[in-house]
Structures are given as C-alpha cells and as structure tokens.
C-alpha positions, 0 to 999 in steps of 0.5 A, a space after each residue: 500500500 505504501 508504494 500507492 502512496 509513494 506513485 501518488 506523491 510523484 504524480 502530484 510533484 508533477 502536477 505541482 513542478 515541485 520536488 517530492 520534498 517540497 510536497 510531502 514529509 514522511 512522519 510516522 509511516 504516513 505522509 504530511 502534505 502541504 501546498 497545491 500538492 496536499 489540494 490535489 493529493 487529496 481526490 487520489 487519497 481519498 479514492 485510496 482510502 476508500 479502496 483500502 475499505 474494499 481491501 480489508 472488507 474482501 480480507 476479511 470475507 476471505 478470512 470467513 471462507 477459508 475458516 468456513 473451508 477449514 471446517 468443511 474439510 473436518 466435516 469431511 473427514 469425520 463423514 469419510 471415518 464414519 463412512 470406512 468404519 460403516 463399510 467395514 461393518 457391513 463387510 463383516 456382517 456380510 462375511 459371517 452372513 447372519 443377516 437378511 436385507 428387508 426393504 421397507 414398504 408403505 406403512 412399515 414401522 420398525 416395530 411391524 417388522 420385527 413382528 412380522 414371522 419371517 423376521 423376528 415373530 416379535 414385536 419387541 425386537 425392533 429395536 435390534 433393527 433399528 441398532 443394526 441401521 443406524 446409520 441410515 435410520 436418524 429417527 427409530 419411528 421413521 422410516 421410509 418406503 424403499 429403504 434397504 434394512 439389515 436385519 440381524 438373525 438370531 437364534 430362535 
C-alpha cells in the first residue's frame, strides 16, 4: 500500500513542478502534505482510502471462507471415518452372513417388522433393527418406503 502512496506523491510533484520534498514529509509511516500538492493529493487519497475499505472488507470475507473451508474439510473427514468404519461393518456382517436385507414398504414401522414371522415373530425386537441401521435410520419411528434394512438373525 505504501508504494500507492509513494506513485501518488510523484504524480502530484508533477502536477505541482515541485520536488517530492517540497510536497510531502514522511512522519510516522504516513505522509504530511502541504501546498497545491496536499489540494490535489487529496481526490487520489481519498479514492485510496476508500479502496483500502474494499481491501480489508474482501480480507476479511476471505478470512470467513477459508475458516468456513477449514471446517468443511473436518466435516469431511469425520463423514469419510464414519463412512470406512460403516463399510467395514457391513463387510463383516456380510462375511459371517447372519443377516437378511428387508426393504421397507408403505406403512412399515420398525416395530411391524420385527413382528412380522419371517423376521423376528416379535414385536419387541425392533429395536435390534433399528441398532443394526443406524446409520441410515436418524429417527427409530421413521422410516421410509424403499429403504434397504439389515436385519440381524438370531437364534430362535
């Protein structure tokens, strides 16, 4: 930014035919203008200050989408951990084959299913199948048709 400054004190020695001496004196990292210099420095340092207003706004909404950035990327992670573990879960019980896979149809609930004879027989058990999807049922109470579930066999 200092070199702005510095083109705008050249520009306005031309405009004046003075030297930079005799238009600006450098005091405490800004610039004292006096004379006809000062009078036509001032339309540039204003459009300079404003535009450095802009810089520092566009600064700190970069600042904000990077830290945002940041934290999507730790969102992604954490989901790709969760989603390797998953993987591996099912991979296991896919393996041992001590499930079944029920796909839910209009007006199922955990609870009709598990009662249903083919699963479990018993209405009580839903919550087994609600343990086993977690990771695809938010909400034990709703589900939603076409939803693919594990259900984990027992021993009857």
């Amino acid at each position: 930014m200092r070199w702005i400054v510095g083109i705008l004190i050249l520009i306005g020695t031309i405009f004046a035919n003075k030297s930079v001496g005799d238009c600006a004196e450098r005091r405490s990292g800004g610039y004292i203008y006096s004379g006809t210099a000062k009078e036509r420095m001032e339309p540039y340092l204003e459009k300079l200050h404003v535009l450095e207003m802009k810089i520092e706004d566009k600064e700190k909404e970069l600042k904000e989408i990077e830290d945002e950035i940041r934290k999507k990327r730790i969102d992604l992670a954490m989901l790709e951990t969760k989603i390797a573990t998953i993987e591996k879960m099912k991979h296991r019980l896919y393996l041992r084959r001590d499930f079944d896979i029920y796909v839910v149809k209009e007006g199922d609930s955990l609870w009709k299913i598990a009662e249903r004879k083919e699963v479990y027989g018993d209405p009580f058990k839903w919550e087994m199948i609600y343990t086993a999807n977690r990771d695809i049922i938010d909400n034990p109470h709703q589900i939603y048709p076409g939803q693919i579930l594990i259900i984990p066999r027992i021993d009857k």
